[in-house]
mmCIF entry with sequence, helices, sheets and N, C-alpha, C, O atoms, coordinates in Angstrom:
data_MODEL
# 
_entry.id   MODEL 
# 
_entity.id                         1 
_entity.type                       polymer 
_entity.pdbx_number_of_molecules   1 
# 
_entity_poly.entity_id                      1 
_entity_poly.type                           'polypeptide(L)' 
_entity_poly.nstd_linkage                   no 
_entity_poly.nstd_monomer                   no 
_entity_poly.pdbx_seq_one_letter_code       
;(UNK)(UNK)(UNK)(UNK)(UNK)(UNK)(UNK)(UNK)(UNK)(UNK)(UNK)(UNK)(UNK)(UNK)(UNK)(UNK)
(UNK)(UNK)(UNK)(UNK)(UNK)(UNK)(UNK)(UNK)(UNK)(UNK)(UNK)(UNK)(UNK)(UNK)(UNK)(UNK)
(UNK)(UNK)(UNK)(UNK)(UNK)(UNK)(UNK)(UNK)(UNK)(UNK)(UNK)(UNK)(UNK)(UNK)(UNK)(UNK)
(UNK)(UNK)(UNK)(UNK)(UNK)(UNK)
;
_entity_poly.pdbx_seq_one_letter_code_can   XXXXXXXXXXXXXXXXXXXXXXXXXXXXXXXXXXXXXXXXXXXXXXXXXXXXXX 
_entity_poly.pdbx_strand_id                 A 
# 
loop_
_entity_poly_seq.entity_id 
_entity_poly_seq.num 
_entity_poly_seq.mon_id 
_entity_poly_seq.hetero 
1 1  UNK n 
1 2  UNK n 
1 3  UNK n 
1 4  UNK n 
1 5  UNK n 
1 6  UNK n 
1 7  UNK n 
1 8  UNK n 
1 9  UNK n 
1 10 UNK n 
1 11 UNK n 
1 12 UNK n 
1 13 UNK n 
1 14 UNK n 
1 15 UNK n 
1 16 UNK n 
1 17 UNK n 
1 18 UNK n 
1 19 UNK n 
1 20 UNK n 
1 21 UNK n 
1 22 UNK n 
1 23 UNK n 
1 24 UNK n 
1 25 UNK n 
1 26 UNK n 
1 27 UNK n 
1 28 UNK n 
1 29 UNK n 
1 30 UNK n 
1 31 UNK n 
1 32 UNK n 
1 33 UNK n 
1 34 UNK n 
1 35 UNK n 
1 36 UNK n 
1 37 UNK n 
1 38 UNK n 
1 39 UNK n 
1 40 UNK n 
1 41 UNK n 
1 42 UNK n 
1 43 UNK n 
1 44 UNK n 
1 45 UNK n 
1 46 UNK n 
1 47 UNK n 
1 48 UNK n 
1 49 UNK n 
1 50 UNK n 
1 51 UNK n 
1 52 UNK n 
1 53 UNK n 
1 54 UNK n 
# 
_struct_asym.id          A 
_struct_asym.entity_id   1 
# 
loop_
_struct_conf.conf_type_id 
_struct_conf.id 
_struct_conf.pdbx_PDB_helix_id 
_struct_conf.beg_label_comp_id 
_struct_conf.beg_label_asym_id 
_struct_conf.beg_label_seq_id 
_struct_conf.pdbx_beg_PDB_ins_code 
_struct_conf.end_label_comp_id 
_struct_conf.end_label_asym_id 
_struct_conf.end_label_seq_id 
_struct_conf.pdbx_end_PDB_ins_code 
_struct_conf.beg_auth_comp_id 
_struct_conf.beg_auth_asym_id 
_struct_conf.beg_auth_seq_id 
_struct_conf.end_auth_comp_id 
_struct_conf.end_auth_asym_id 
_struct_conf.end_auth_seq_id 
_struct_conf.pdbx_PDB_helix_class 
_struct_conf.details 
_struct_conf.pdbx_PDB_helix_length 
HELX_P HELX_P1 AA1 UNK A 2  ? UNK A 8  ? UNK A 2  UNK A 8  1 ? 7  
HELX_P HELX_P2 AA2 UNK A 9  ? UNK A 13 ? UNK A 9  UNK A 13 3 ? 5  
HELX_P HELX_P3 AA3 UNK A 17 ? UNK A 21 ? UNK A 17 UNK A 21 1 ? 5  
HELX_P HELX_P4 AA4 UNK A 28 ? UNK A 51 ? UNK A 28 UNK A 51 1 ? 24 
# 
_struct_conf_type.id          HELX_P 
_struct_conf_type.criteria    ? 
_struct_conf_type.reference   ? 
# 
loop_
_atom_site.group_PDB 
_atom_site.id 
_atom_site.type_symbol 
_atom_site.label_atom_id 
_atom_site.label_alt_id 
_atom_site.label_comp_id 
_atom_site.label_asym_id 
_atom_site.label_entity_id 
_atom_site.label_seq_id 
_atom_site.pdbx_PDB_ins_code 
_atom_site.Cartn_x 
_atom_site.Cartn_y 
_atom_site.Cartn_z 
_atom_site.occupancy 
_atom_site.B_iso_or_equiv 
_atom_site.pdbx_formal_charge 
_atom_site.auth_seq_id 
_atom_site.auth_comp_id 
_atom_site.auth_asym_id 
_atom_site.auth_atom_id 
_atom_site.pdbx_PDB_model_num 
ATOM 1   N N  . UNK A 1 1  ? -88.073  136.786 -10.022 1.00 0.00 ? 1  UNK A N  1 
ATOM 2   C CA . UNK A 1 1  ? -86.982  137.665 -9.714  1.00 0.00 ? 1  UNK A CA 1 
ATOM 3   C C  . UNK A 1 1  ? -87.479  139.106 -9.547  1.00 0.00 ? 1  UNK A C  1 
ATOM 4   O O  . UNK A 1 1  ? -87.088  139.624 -8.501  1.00 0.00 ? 1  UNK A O  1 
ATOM 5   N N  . UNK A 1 2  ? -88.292  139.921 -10.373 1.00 0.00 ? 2  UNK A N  1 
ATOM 6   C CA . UNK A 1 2  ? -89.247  140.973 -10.564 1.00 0.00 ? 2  UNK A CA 1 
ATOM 7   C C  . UNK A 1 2  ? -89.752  140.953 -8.824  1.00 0.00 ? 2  UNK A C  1 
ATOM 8   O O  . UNK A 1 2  ? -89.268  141.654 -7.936  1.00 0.00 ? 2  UNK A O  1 
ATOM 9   N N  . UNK A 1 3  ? -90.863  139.928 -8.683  1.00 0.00 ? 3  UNK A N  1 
ATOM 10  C CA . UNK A 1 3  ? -91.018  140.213 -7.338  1.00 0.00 ? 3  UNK A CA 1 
ATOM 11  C C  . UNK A 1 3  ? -90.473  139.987 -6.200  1.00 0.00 ? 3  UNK A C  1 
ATOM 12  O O  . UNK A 1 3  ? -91.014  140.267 -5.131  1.00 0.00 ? 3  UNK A O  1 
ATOM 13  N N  . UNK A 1 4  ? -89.153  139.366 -6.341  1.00 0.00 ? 4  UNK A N  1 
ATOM 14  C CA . UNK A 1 4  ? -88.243  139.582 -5.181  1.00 0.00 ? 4  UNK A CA 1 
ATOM 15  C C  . UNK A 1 4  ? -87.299  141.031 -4.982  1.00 0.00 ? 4  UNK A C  1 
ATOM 16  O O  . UNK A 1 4  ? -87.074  141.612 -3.920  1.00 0.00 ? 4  UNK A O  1 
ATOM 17  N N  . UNK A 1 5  ? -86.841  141.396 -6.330  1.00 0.00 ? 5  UNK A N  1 
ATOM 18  C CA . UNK A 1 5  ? -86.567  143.000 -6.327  1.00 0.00 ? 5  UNK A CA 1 
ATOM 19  C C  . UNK A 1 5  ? -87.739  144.112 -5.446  1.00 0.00 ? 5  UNK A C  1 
ATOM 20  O O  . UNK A 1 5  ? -87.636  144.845 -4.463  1.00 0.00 ? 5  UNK A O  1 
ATOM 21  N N  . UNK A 1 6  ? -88.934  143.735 -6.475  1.00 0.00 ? 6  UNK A N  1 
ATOM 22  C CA . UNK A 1 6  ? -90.289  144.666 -5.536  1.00 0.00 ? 6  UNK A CA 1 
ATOM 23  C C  . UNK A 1 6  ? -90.025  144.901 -3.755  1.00 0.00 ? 6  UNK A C  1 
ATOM 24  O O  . UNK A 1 6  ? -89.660  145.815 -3.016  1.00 0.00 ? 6  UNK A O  1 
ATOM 25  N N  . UNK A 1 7  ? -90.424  143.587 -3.640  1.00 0.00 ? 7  UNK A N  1 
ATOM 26  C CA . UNK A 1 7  ? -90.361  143.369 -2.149  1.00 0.00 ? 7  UNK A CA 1 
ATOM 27  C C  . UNK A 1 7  ? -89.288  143.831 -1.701  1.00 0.00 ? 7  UNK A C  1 
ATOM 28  O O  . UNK A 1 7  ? -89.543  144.788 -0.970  1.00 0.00 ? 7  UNK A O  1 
ATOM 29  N N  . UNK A 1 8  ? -87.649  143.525 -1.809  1.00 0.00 ? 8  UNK A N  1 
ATOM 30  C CA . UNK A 1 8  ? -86.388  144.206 -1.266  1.00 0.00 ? 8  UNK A CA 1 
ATOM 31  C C  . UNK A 1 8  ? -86.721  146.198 -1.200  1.00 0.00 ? 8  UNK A C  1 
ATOM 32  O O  . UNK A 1 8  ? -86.472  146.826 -0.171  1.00 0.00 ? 8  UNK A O  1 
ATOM 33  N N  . UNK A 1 9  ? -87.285  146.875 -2.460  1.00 0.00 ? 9  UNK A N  1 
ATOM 34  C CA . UNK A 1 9  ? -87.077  148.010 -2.660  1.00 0.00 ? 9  UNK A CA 1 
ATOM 35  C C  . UNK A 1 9  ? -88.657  148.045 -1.898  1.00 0.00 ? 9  UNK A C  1 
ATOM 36  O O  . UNK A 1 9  ? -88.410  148.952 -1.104  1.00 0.00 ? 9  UNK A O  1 
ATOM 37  N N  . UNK A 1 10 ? -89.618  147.796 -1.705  1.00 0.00 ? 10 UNK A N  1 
ATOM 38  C CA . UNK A 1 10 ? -90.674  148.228 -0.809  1.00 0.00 ? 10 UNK A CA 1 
ATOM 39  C C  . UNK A 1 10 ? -90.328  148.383 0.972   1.00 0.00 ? 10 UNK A C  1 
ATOM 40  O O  . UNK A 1 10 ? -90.586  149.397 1.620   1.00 0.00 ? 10 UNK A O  1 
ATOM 41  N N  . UNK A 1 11 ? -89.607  146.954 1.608   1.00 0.00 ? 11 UNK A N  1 
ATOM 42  C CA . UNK A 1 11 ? -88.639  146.836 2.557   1.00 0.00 ? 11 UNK A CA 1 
ATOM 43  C C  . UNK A 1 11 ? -87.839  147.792 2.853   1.00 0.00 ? 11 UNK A C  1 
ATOM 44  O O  . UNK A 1 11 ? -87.834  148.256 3.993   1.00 0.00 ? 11 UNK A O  1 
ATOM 45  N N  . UNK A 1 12 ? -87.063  148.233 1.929   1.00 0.00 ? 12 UNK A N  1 
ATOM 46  C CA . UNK A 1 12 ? -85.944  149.136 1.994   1.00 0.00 ? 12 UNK A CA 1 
ATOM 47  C C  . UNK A 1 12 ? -86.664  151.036 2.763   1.00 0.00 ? 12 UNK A C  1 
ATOM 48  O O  . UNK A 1 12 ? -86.454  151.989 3.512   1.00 0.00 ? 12 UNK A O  1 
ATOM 49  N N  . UNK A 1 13 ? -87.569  150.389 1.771   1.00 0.00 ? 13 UNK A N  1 
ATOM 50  C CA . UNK A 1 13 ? -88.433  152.391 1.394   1.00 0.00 ? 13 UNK A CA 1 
ATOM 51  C C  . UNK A 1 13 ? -87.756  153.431 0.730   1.00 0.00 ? 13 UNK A C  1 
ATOM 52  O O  . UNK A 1 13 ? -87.576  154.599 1.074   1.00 0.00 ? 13 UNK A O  1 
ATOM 53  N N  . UNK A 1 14 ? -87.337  152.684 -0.498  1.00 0.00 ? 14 UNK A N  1 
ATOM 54  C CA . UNK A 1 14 ? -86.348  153.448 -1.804  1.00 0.00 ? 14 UNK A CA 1 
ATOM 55  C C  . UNK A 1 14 ? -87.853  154.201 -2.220  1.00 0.00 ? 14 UNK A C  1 
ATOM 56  O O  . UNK A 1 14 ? -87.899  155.404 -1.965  1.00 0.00 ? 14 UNK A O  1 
ATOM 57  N N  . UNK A 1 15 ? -88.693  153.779 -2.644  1.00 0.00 ? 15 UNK A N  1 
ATOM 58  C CA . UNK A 1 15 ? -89.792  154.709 -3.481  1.00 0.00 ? 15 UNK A CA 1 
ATOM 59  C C  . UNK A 1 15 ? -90.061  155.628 -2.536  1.00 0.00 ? 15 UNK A C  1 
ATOM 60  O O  . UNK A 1 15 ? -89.860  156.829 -2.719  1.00 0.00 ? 15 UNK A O  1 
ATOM 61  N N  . UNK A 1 16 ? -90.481  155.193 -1.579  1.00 0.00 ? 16 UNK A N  1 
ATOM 62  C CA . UNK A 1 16 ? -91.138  156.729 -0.638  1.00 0.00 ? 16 UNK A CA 1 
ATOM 63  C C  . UNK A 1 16 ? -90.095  157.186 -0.427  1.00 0.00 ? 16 UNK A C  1 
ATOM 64  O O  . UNK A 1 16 ? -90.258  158.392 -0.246  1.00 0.00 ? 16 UNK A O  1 
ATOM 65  N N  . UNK A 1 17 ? -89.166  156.943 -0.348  1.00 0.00 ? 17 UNK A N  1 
ATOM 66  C CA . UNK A 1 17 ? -87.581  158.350 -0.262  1.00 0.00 ? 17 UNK A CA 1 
ATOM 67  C C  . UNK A 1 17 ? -87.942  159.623 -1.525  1.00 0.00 ? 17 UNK A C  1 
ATOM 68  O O  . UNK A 1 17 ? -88.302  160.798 -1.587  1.00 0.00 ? 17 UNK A O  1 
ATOM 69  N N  . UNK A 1 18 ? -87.525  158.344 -2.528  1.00 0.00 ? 18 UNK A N  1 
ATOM 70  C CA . UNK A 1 18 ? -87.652  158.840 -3.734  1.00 0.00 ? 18 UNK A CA 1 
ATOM 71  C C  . UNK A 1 18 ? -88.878  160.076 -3.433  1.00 0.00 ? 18 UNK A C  1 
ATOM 72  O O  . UNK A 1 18 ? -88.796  161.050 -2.686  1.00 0.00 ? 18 UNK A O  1 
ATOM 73  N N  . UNK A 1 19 ? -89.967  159.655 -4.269  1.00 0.00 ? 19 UNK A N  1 
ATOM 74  C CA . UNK A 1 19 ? -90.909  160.435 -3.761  1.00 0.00 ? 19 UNK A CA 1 
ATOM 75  C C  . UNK A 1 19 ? -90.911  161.243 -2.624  1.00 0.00 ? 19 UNK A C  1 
ATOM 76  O O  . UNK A 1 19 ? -91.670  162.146 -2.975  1.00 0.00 ? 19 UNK A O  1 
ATOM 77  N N  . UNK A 1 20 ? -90.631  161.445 -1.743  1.00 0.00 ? 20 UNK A N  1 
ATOM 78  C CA . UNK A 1 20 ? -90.344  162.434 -0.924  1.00 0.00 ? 20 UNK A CA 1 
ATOM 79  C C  . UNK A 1 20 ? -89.665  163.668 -1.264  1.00 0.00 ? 20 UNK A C  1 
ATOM 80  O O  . UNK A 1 20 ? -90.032  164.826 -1.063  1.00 0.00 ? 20 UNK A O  1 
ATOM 81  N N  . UNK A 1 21 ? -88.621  163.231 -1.808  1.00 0.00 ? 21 UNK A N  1 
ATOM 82  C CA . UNK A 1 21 ? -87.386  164.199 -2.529  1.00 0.00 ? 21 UNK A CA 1 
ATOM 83  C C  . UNK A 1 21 ? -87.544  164.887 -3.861  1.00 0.00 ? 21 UNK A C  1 
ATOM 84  O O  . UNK A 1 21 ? -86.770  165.728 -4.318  1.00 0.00 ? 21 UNK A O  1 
ATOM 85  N N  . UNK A 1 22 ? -88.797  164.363 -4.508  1.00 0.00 ? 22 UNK A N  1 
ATOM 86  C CA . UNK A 1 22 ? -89.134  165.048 -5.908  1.00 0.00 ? 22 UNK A CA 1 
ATOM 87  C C  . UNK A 1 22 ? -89.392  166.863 -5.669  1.00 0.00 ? 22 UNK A C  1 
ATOM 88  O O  . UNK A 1 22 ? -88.881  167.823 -6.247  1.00 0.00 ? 22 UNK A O  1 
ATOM 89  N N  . UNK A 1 23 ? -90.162  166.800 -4.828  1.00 0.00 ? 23 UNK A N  1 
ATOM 90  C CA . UNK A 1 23 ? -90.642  168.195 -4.665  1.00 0.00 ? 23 UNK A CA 1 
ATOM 91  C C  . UNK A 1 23 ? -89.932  169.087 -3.144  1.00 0.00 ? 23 UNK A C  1 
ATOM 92  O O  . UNK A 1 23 ? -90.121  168.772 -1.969  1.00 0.00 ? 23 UNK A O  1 
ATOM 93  N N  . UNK A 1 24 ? -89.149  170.179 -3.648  1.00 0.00 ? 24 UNK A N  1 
ATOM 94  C CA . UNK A 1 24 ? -88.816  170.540 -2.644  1.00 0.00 ? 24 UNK A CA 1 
ATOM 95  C C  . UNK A 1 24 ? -89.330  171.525 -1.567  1.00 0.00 ? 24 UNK A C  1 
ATOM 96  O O  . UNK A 1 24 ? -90.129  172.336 -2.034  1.00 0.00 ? 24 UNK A O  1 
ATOM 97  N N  . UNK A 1 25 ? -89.055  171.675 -0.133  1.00 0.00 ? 25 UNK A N  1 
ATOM 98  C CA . UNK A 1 25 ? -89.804  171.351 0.794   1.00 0.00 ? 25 UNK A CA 1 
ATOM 99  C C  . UNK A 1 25 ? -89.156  172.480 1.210   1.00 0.00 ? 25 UNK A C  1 
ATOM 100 O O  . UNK A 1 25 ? -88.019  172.469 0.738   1.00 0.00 ? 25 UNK A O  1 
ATOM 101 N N  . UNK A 1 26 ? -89.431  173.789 2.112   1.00 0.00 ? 26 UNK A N  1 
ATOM 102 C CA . UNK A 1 26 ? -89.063  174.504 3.031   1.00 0.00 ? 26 UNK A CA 1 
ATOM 103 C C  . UNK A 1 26 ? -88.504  173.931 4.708   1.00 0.00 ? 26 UNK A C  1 
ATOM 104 O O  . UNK A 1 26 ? -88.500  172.765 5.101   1.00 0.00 ? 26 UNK A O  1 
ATOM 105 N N  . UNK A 1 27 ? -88.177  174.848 5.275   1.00 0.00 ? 27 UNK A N  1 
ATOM 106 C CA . UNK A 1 27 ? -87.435  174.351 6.747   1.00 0.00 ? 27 UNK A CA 1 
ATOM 107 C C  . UNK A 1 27 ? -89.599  174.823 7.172   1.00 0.00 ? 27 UNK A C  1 
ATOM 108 O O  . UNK A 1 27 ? -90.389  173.893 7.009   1.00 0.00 ? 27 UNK A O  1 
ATOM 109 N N  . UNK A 1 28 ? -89.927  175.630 7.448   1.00 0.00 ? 28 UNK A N  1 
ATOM 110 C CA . UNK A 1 28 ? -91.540  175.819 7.655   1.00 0.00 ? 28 UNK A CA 1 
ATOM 111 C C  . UNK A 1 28 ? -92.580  175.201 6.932   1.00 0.00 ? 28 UNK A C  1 
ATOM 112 O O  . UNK A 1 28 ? -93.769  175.252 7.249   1.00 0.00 ? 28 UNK A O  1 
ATOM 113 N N  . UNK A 1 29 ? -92.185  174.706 6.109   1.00 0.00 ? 29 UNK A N  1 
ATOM 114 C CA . UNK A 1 29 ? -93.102  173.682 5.383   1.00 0.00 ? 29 UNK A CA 1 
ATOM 115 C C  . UNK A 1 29 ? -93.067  172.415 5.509   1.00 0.00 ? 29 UNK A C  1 
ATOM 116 O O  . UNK A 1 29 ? -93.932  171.645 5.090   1.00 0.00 ? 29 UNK A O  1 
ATOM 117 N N  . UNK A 1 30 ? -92.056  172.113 6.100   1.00 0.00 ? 30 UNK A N  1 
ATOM 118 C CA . UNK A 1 30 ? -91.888  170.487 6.580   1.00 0.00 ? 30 UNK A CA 1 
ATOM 119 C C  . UNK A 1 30 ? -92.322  170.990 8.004   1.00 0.00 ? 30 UNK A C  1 
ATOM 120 O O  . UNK A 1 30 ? -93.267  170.296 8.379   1.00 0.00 ? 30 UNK A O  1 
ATOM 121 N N  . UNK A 1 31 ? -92.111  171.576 8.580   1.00 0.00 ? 31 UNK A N  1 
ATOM 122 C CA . UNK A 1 31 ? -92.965  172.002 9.979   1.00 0.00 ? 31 UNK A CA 1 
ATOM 123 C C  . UNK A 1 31 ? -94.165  171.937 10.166  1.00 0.00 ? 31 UNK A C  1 
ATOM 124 O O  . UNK A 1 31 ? -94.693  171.185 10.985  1.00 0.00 ? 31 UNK A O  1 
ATOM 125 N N  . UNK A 1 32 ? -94.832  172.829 9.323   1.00 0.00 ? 32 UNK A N  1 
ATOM 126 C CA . UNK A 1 32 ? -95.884  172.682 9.457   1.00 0.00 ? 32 UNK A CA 1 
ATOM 127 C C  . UNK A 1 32 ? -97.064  171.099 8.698   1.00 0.00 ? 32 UNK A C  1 
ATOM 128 O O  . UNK A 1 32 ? -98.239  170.802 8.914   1.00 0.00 ? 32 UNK A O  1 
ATOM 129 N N  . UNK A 1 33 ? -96.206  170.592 7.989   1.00 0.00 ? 33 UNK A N  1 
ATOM 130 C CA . UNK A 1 33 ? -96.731  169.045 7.559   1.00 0.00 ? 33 UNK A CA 1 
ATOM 131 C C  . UNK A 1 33 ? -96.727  168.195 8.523   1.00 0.00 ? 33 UNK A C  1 
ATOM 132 O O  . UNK A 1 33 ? -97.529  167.278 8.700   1.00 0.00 ? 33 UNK A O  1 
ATOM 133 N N  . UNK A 1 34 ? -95.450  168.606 9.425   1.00 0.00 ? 34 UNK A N  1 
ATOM 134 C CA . UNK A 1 34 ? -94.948  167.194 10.666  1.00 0.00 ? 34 UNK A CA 1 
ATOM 135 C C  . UNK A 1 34 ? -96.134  167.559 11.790  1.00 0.00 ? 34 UNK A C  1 
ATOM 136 O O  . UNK A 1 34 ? -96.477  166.590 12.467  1.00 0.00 ? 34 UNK A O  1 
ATOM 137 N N  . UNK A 1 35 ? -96.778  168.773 12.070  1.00 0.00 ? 35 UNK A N  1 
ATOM 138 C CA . UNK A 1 35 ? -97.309  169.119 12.836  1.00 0.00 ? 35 UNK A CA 1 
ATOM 139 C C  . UNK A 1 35 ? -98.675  168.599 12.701  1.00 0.00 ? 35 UNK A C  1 
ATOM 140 O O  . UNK A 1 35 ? -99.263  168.126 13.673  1.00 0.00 ? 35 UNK A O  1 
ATOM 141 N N  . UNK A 1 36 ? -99.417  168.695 11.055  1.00 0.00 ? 36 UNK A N  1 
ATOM 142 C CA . UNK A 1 36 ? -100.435 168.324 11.054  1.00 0.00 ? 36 UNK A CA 1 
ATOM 143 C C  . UNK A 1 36 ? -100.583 167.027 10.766  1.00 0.00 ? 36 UNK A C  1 
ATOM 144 O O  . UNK A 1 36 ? -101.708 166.574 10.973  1.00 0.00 ? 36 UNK A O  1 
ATOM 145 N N  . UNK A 1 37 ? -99.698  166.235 10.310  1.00 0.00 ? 37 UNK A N  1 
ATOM 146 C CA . UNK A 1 37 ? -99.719  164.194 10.271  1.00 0.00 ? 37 UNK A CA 1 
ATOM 147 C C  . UNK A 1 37 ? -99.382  164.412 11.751  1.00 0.00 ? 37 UNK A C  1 
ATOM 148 O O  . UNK A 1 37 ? -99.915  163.370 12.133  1.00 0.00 ? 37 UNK A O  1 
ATOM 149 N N  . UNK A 1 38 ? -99.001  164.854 12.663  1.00 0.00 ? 38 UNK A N  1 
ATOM 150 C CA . UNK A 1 38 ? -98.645  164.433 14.448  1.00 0.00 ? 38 UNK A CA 1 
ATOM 151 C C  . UNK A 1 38 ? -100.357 164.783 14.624  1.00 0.00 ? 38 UNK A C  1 
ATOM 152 O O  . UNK A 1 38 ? -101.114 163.815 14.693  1.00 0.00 ? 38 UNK A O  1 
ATOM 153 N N  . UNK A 1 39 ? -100.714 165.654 14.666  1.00 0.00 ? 39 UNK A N  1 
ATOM 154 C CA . UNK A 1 39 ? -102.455 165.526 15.052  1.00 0.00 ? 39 UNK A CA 1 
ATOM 155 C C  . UNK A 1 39 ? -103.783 164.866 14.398  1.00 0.00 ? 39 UNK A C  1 
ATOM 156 O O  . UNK A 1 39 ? -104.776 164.437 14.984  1.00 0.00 ? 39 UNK A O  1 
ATOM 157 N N  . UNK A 1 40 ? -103.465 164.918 12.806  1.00 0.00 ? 40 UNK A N  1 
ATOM 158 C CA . UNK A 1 40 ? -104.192 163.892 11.870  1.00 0.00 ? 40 UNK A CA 1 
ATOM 159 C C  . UNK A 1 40 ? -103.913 162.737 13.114  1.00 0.00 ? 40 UNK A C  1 
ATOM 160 O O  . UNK A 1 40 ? -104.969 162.375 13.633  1.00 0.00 ? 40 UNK A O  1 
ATOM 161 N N  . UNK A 1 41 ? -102.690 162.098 13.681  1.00 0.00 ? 41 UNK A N  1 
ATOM 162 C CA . UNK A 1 41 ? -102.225 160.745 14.151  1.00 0.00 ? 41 UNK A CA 1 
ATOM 163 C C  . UNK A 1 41 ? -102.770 160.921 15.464  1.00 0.00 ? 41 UNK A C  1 
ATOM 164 O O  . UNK A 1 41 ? -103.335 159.876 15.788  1.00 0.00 ? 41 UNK A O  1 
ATOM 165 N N  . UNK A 1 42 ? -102.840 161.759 16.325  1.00 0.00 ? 42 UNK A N  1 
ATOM 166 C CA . UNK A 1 42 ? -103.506 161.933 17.441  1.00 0.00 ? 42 UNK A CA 1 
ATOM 167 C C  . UNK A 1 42 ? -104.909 161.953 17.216  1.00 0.00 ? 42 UNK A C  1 
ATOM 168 O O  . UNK A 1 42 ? -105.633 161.108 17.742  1.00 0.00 ? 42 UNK A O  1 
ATOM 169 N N  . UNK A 1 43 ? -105.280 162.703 16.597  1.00 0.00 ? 43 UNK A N  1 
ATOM 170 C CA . UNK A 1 43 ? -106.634 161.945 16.794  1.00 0.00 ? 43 UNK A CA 1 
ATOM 171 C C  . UNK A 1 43 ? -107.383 160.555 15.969  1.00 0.00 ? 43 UNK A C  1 
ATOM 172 O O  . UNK A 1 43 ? -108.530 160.183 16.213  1.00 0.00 ? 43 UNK A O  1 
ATOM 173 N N  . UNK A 1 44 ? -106.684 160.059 15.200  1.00 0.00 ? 44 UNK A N  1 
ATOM 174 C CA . UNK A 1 44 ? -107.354 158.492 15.216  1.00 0.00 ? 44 UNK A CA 1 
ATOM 175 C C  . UNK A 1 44 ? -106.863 157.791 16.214  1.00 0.00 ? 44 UNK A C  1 
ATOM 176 O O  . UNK A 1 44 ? -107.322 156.661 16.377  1.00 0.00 ? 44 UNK A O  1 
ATOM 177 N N  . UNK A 1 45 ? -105.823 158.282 17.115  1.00 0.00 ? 45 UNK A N  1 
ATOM 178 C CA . UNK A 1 45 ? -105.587 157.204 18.002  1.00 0.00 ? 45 UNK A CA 1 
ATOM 179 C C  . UNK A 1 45 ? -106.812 157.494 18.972  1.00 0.00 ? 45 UNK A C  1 
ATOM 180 O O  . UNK A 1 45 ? -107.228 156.519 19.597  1.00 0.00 ? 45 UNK A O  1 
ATOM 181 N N  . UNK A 1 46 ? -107.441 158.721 19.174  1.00 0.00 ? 46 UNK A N  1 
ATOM 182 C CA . UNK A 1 46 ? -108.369 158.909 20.184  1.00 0.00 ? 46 UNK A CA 1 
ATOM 183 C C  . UNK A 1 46 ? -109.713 158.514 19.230  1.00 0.00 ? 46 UNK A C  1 
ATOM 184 O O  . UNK A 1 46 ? -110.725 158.714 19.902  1.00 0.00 ? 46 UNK A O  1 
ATOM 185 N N  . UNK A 1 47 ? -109.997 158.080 18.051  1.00 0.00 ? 47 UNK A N  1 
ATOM 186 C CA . UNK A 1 47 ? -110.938 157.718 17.761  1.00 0.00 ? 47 UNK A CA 1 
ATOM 187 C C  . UNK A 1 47 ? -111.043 155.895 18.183  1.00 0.00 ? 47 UNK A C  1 
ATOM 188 O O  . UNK A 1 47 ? -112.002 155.183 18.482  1.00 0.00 ? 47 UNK A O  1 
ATOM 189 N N  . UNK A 1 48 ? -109.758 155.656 18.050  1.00 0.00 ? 48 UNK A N  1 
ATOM 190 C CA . UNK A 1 48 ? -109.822 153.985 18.490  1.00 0.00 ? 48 UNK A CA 1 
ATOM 191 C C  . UNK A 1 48 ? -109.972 153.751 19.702  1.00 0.00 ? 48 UNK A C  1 
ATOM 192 O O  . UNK A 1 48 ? -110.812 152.999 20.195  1.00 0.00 ? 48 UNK A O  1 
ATOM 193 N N  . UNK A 1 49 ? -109.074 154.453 20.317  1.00 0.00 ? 49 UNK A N  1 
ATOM 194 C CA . UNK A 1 49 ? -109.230 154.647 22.548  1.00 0.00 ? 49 UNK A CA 1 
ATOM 195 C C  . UNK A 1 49 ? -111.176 154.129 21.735  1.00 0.00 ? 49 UNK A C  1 
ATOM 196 O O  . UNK A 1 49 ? -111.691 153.076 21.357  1.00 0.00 ? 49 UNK A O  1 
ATOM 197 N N  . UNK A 1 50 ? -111.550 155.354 21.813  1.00 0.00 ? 50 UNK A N  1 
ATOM 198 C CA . UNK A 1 50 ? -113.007 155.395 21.839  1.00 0.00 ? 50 UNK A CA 1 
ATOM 199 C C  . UNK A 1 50 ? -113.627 154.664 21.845  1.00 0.00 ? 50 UNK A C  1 
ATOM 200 O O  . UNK A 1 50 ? -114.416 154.381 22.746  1.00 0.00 ? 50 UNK A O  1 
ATOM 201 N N  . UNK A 1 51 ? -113.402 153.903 20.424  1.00 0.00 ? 51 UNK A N  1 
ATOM 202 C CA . UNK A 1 51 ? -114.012 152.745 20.326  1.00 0.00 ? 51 UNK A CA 1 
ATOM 203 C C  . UNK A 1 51 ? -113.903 151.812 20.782  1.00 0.00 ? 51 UNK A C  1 
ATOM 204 O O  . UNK A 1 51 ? -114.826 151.003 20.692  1.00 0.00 ? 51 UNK A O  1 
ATOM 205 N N  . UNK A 1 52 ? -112.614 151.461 21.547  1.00 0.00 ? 52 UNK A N  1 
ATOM 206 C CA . UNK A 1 52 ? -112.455 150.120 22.167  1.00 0.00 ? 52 UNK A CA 1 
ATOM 207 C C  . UNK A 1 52 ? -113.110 150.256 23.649  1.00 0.00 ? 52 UNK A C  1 
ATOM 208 O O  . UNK A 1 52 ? -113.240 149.231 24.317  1.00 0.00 ? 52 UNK A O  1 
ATOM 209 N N  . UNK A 1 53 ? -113.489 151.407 24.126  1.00 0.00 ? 53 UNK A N  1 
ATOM 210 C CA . UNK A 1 53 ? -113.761 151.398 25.445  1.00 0.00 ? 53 UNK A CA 1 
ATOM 211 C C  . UNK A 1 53 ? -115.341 151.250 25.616  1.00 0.00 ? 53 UNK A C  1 
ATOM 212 O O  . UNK A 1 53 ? -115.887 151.512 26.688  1.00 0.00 ? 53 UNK A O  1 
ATOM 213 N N  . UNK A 1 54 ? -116.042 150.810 24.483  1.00 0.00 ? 54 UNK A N  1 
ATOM 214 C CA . UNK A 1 54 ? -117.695 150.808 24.373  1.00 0.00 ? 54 UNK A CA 1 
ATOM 215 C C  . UNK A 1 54 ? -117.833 149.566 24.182  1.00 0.00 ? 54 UNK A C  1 
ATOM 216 O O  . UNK A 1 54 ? -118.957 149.084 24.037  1.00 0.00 ? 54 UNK A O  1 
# 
């Protein structure tokens, strides 16, 4: 029962909400986070391009 709860609330994404919401966040500080996970994410996608094309 334990790990059917787990799984529903991992599914859901109750913890990473949670966690998200512990610490509060500026209107420029969530800006500038979204900006750098959008290019952290751009470039592993250009590290994989890369690699798949060798």
């Amino acid at each position: 029962m334990l790990r059917r709860f787990k799984s529903g609330v991992e599914k859901e994404g109750i913890l990473g909400d949670f966690k998200r919401h512990q610490t509060y966040m500026s209107r420029g500080e969530k800006a500038r986070a979204k900006l750098k996970r959008a290019e952290r994410k751009r470039r592993t996608r250009m590290k994989r391009r890369g690699a798949d094309t060798r």
